[in-house]
Structure formats: C-alpha cells, structure tokens
DRENTORKOL-3810 file (N, C-alpha, C; in nm, 4 decimals):
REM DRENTORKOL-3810
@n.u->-2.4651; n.v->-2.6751; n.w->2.4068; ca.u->-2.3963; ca.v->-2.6294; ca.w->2.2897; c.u->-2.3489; c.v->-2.7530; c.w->2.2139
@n.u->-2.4122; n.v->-2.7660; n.w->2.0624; ca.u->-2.3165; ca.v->-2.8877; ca.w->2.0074; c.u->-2.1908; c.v->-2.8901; c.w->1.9656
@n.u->-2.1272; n.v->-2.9494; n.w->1.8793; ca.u->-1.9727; ca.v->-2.9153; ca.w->1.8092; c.u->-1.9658; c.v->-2.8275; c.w->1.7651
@n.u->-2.0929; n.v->-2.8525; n.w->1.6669; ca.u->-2.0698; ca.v->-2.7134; ca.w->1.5466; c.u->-2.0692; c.v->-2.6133; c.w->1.6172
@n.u->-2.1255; n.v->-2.5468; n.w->1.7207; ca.u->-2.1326; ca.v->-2.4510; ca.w->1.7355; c.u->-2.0779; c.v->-2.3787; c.w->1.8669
@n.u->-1.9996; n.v->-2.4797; n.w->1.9180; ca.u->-1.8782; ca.v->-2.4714; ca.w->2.0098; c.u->-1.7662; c.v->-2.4461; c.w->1.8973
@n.u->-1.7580; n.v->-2.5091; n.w->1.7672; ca.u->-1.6471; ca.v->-2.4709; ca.w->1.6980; c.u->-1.6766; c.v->-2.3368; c.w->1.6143
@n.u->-1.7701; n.v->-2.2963; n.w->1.5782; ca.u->-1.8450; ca.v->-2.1695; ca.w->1.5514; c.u->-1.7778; c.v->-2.0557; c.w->1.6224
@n.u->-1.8315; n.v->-2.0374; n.w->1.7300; ca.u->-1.7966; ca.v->-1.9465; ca.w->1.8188; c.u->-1.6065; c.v->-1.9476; c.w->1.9274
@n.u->-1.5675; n.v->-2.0554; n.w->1.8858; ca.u->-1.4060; ca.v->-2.0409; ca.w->1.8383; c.u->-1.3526; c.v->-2.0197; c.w->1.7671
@n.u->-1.3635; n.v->-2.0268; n.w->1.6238; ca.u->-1.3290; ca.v->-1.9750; ca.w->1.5026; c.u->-1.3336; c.v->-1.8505; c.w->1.5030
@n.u->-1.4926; n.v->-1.7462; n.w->1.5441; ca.u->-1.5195; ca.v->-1.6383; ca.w->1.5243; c.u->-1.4398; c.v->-1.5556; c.w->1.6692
@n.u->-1.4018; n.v->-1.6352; n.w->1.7822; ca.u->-1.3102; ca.v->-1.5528; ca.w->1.8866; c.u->-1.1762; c.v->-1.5516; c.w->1.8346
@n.u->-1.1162; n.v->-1.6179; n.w->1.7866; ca.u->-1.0394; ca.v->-1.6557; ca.w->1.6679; c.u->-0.9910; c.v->-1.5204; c.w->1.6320
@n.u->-1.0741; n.v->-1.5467; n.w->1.5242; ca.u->-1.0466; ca.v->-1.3676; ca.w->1.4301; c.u->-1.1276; c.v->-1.2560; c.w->1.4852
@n.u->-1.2263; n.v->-1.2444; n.w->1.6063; ca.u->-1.1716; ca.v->-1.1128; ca.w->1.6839; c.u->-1.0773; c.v->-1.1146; c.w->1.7125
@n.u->-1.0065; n.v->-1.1984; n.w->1.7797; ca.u->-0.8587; ca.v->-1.1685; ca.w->1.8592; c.u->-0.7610; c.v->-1.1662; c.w->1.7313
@n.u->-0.7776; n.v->-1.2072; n.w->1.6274; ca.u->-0.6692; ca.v->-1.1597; ca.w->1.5317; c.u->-0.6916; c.v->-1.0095; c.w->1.4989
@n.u->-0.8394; n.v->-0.9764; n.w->1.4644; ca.u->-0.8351; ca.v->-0.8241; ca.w->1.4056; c.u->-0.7938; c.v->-0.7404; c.w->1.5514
@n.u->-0.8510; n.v->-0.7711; n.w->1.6713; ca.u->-0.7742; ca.v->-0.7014; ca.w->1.7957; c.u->-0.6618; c.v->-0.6405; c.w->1.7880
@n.u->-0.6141; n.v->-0.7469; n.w->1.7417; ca.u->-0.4173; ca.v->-0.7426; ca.w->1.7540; c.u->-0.4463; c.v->-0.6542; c.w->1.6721
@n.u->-0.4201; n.v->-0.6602; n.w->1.4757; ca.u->-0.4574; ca.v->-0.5956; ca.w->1.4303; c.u->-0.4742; c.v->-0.4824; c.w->1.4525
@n.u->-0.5911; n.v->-0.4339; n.w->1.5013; ca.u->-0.6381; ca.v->-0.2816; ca.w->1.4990; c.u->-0.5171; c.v->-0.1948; c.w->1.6307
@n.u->-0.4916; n.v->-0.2800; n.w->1.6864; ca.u->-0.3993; ca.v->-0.2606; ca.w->1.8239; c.u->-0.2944; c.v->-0.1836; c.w->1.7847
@n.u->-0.2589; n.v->-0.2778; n.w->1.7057; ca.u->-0.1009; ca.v->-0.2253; ca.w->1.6551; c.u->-0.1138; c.v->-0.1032; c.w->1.5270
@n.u->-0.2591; n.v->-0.1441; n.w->1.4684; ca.u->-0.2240; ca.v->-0.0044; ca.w->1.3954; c.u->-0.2207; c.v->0.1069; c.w->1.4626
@n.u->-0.2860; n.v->0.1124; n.w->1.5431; ca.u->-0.3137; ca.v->0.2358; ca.w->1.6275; c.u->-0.1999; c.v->0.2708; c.w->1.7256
@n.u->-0.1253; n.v->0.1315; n.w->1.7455; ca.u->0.0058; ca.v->0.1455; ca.w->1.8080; c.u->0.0965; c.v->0.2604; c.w->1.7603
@n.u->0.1309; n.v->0.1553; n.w->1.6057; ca.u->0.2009; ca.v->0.2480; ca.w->1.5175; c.u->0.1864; c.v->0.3944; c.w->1.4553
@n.u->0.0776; n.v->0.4203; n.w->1.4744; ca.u->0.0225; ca.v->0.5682; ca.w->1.4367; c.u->0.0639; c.v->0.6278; c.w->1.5402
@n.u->0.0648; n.v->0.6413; n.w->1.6699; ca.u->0.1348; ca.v->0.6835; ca.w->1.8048; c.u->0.2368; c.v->0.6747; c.w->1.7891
@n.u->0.3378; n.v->0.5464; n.w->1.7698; ca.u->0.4356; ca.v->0.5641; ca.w->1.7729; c.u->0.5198; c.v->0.6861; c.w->1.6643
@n.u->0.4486; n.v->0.6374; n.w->1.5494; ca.u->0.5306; ca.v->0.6854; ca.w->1.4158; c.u->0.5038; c.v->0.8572; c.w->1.4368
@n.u->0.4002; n.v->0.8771; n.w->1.4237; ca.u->0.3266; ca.v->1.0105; ca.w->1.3927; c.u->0.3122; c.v->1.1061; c.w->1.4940
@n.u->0.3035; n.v->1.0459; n.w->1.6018; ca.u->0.3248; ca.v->1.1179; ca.w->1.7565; c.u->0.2403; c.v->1.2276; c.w->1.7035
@n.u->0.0579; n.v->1.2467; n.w->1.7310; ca.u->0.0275; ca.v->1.3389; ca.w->1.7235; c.u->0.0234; c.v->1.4399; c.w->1.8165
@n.u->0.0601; n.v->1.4044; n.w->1.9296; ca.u->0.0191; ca.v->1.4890; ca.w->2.0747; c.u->0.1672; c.v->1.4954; c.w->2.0999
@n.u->0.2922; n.v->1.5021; n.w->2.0591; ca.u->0.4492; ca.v->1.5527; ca.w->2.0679; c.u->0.4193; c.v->1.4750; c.w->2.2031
@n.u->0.4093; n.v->1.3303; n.w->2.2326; ca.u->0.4356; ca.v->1.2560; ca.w->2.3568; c.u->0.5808; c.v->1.2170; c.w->2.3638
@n.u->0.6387; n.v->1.2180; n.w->2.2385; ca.u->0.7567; ca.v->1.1282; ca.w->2.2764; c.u->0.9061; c.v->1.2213; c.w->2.2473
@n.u->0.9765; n.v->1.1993; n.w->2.4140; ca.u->1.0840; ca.v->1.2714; ca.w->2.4336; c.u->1.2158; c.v->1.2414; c.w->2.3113
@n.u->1.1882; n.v->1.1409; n.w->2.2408; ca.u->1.3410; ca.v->1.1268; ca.w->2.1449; c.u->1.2944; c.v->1.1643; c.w->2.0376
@n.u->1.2204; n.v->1.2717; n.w->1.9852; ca.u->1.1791; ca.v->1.3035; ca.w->1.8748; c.u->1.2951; c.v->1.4165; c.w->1.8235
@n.u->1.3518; n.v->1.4658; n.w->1.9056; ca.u->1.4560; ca.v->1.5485; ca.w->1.8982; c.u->1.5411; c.v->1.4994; c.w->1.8187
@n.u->1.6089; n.v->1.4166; n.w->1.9107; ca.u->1.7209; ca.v->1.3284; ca.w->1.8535; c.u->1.6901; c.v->1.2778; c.w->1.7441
@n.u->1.5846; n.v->1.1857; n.w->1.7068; ca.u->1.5591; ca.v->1.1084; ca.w->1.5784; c.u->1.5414; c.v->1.2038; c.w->1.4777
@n.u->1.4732; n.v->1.3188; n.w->1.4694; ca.u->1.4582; ca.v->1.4383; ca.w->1.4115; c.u->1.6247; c.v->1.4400; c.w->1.3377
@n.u->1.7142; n.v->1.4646; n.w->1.4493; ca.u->1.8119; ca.v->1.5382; ca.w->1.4137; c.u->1.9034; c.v->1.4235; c.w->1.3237
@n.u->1.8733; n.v->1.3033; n.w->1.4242; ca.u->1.9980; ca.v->1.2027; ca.w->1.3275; c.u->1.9252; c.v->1.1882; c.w->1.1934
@n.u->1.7664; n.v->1.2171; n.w->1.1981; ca.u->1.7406; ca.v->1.1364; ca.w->1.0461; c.u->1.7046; c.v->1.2864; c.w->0.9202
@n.u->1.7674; n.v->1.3874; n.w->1.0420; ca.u->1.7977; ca.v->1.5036; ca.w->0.8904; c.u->1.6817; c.v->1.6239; c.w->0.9158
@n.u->1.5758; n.v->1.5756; n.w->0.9860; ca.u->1.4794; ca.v->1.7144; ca.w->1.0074; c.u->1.5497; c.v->1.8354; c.w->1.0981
@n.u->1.5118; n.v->1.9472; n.w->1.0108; ca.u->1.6188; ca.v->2.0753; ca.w->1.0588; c.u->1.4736; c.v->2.1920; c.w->1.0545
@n.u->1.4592; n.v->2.2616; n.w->1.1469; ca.u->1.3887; ca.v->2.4249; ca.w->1.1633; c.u->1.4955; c.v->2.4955; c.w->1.0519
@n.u->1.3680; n.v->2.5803; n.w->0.9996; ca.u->1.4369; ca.v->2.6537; ca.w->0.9226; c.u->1.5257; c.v->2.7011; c.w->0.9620
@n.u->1.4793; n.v->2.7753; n.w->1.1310; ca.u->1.6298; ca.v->2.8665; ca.w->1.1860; c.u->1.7153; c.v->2.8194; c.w->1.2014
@n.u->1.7655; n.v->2.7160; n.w->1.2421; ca.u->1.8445; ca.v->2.6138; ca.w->1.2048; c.u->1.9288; c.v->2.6067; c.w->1.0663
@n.u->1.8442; n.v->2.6065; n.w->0.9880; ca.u->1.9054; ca.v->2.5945; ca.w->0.8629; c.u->1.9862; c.v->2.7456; c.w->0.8169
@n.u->1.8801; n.v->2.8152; n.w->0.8598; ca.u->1.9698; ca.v->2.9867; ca.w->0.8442; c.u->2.0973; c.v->2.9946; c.w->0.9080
@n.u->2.0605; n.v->2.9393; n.w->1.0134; ca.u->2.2277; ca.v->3.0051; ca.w->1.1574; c.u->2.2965; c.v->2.8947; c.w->1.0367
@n.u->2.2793; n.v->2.8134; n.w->1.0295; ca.u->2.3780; ca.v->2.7176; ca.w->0.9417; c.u->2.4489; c.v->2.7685; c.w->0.8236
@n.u->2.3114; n.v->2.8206; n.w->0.7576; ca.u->2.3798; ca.v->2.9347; ca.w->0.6229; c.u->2.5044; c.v->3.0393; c.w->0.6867
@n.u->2.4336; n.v->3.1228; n.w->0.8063; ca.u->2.5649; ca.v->3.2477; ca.w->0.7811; c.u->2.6638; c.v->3.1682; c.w->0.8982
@n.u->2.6909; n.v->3.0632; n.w->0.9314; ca.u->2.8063; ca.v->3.0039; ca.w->0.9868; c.u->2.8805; c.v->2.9373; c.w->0.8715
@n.u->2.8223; n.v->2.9102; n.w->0.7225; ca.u->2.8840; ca.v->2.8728; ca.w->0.5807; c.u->2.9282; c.v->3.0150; c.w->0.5782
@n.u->2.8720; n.v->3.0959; n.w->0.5514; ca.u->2.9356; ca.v->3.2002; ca.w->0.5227; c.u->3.0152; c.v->3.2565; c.w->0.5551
@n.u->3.1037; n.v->3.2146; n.w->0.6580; ca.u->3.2567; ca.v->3.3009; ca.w->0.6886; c.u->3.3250; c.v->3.1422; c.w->0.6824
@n.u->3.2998; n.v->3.0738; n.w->0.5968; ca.u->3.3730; ca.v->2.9920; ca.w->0.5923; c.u->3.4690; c.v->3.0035; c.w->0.4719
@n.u->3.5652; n.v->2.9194; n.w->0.4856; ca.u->3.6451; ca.v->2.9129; ca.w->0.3490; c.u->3.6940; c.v->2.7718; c.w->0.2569
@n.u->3.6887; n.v->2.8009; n.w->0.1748; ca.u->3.7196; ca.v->2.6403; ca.w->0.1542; c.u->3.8322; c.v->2.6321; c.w->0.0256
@n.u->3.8685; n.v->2.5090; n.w->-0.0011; ca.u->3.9768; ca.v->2.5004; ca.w->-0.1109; c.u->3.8777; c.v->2.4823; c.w->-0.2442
@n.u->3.9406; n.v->2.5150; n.w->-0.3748; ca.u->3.8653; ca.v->2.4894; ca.w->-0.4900; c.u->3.8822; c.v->2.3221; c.w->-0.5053
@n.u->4.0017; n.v->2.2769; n.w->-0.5171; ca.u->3.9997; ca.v->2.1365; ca.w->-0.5359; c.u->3.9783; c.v->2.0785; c.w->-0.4344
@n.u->3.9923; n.v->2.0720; n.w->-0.3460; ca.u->3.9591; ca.v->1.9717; ca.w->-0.2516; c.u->3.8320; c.v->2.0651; c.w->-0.1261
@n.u->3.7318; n.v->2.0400; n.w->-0.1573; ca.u->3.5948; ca.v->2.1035; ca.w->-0.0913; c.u->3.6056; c.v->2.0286; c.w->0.0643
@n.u->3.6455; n.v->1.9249; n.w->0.1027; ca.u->3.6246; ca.v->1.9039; ca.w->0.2284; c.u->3.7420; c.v->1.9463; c.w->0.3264
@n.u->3.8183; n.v->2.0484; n.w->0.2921; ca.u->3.8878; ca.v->2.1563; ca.w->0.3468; c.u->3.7908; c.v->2.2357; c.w->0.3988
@n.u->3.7785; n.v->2.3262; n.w->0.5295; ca.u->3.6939; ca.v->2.4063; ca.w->0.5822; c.u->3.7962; c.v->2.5375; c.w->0.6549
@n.u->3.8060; n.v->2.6144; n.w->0.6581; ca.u->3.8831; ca.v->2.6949; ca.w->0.7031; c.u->3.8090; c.v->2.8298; c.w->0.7644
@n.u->3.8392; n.v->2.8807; n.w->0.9069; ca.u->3.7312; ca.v->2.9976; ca.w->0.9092; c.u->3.8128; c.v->3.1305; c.w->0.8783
@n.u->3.9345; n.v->3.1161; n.w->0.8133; ca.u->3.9615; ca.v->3.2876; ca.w->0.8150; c.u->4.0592; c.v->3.2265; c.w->0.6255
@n.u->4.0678; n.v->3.3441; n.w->0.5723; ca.u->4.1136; ca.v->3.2644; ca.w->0.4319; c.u->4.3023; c.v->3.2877; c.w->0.4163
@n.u->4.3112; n.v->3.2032; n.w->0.3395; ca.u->4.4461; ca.v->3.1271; ca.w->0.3637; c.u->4.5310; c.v->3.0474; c.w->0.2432
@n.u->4.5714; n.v->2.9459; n.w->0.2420; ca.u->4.6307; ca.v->2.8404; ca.w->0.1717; c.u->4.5582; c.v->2.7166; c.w->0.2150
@n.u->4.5539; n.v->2.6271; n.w->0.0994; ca.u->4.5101; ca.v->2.5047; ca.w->0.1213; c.u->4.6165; c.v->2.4454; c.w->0.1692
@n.u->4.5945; n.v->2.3476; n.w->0.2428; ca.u->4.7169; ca.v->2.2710; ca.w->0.3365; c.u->4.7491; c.v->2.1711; c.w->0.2046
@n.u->4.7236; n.v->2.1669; n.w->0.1601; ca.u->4.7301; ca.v->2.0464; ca.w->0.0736; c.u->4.7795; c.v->2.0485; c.w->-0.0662
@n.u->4.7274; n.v->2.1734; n.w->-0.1162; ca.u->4.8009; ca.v->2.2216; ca.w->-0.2693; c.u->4.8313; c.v->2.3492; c.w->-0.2600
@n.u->4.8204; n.v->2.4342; n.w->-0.1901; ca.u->4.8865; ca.v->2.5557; ca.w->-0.1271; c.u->4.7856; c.v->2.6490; c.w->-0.2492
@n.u->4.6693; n.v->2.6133; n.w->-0.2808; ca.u->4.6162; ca.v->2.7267; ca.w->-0.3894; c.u->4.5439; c.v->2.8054; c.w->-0.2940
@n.u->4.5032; n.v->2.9554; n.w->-0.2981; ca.u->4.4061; ca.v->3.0107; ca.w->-0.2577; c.u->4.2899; c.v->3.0189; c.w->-0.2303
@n.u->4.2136; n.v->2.9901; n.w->-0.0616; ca.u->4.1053; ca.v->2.9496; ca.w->-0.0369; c.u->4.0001; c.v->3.0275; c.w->-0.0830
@n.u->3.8292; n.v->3.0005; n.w->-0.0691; ca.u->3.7810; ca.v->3.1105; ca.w->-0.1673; c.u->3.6837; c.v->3.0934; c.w->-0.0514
@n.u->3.5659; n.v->3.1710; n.w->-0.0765; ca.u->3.4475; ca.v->3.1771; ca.w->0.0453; c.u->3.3473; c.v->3.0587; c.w->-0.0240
@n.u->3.3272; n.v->2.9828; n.w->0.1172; ca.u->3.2597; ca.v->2.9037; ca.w->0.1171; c.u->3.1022; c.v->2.9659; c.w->0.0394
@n.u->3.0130; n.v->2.8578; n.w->-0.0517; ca.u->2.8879; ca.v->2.9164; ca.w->-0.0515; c.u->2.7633; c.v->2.7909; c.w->-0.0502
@n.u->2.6265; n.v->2.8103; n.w->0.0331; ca.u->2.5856; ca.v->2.7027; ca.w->0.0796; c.u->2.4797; c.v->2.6804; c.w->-0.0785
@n.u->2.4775; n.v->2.5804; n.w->-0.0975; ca.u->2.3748; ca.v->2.5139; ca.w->-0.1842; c.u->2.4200; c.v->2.6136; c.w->-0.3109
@n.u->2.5129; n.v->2.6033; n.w->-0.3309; ca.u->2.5636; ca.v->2.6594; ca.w->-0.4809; c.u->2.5331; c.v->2.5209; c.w->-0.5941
@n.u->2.4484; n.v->2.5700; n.w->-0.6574; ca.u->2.4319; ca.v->2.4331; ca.w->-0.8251; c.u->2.6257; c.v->2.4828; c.w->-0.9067
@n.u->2.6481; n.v->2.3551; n.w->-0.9197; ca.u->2.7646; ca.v->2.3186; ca.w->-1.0158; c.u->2.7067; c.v->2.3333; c.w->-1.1148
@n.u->2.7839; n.v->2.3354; n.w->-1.2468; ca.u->2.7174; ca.v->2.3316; ca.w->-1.3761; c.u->2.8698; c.v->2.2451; c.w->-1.4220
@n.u->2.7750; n.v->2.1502; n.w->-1.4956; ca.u->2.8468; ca.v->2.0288; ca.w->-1.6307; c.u->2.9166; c.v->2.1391; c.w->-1.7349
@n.u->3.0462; n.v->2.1093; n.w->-1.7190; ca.u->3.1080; ca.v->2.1796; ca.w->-1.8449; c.u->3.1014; c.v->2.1248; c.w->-1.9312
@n.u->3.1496; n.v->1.9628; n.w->-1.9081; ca.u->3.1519; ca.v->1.8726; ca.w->-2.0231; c.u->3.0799; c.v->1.7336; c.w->-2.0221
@n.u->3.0360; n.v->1.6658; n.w->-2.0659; ca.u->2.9925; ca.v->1.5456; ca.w->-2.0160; c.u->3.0259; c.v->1.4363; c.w->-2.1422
@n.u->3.0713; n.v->1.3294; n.w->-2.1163; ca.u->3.0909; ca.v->1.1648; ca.w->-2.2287; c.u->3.0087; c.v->1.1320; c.w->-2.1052
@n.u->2.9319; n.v->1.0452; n.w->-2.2338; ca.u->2.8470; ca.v->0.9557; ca.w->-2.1818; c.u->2.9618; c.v->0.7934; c.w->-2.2024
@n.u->2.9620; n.v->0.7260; n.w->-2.0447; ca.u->3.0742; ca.v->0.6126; ca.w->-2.0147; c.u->3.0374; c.v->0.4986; c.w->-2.0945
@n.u->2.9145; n.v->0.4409; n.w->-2.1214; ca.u->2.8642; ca.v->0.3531; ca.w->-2.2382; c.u->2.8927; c.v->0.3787; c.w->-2.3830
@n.u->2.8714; n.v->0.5026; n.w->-2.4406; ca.u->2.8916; ca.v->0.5156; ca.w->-2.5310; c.u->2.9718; c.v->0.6703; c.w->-2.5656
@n.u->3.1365; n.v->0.6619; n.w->-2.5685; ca.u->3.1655; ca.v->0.7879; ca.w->-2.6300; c.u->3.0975; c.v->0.9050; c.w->-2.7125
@n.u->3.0431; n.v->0.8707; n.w->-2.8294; ca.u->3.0134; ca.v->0.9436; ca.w->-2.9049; c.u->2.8917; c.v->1.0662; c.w->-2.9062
@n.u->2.8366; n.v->0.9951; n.w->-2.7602; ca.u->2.7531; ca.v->1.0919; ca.w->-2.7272; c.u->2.7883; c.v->1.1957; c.w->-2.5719
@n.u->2.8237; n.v->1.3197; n.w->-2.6415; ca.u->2.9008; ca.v->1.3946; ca.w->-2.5470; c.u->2.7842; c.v->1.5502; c.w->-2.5623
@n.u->2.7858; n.v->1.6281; n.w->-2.4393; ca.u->2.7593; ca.v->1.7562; ca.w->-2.4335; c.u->2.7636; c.v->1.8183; c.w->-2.5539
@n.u->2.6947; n.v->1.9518; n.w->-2.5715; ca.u->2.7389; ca.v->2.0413; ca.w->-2.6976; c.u->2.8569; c.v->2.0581; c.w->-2.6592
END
C-alpha cells in the first residue's frame, strides 16, 4: 500500500465513522423522542409535566370546575361550596372552564388616540 492510498482509505474510514455516529444518533433520537413502540416508562410523567392530557382527563377536569366557585375579582380564589370571598367579602359565582373574556375597552399604551369603538 503506498501513502496515497493508506491516506485514502483513512480519510474515507474517517467519514464512515462520522456518518455512523451520525445515522446512530438519529435513529437514537427518533427512539428516544418519538417512542414508537411506547418502550419508555416516563412517558407518563413527561406527558403530564409537559401538559399532554386524555381527553377523559380533560372532562373529569371540566365537571370537577364545575362545582367550583370562584371570586369575580380575584379568580385565583377556588372555593367548592359558594360563599364570600375571603378577601373582599363579594359573592362567589360558579366557576366556568375555558370561558372567552371579551375587551370592553381597549387604549392602545403607545398611542392614546387609538382606542376600541
């Protein structure tokens, strides 16, 4: 074998062993990330801390909002039977889940003059 081609065939083991790695780890990461075969036992947990919920889940959640109560001004009051707010003594009202607010009024903070109808 001469130089050249002792250095040839190191170069080219070279970058097999780079694309190796490479292909290694993609395929790593597709296992890891994507878990197609439900191999991995903390999927639960990560599920849960990073927000994925079963619908049923999300339902029992709804009618456990629903006997809830809460204050008008201050929403992070929770109360399960209805009452007084500890806090401004106004009348609690029934909690409701994923209710849209609506803008009564809006100024725009840059420029006053442009406000809501």
């Amino acid at each position: 074998m001469s130089w050249n081609e002792e250095e040839t065939s190191t170069a080219t083991g070279r970058w097999l062993g780079r694309v190796g790695w490479l292909v290694g780890g993609l395929v790593g990461a597709y296992l890891l990330l994507l878990d197609p075969w439900d191999l991995h036992p903390v999927d639960g947990w990560l599920q849960e801390r990073l927000g994925y919920h079963t619908m049923a889940e999300m339902e029992s959640a709804a009618d456990e909002m629903a006997a809830l109560y809460t204050c008008p001004m201050h929403p992070h009051i929770l109360e399960e039977e209805p009452g007084e707010c500890p806090i401004c003594g106004m009348d609690l009202v029934a909690a409701t889940v994923g209710e849209e607010r609506e803008i009564l009024f809006y100024r725009n903070p840059m420029d006053p003059a442009i406000t809501s109808p």
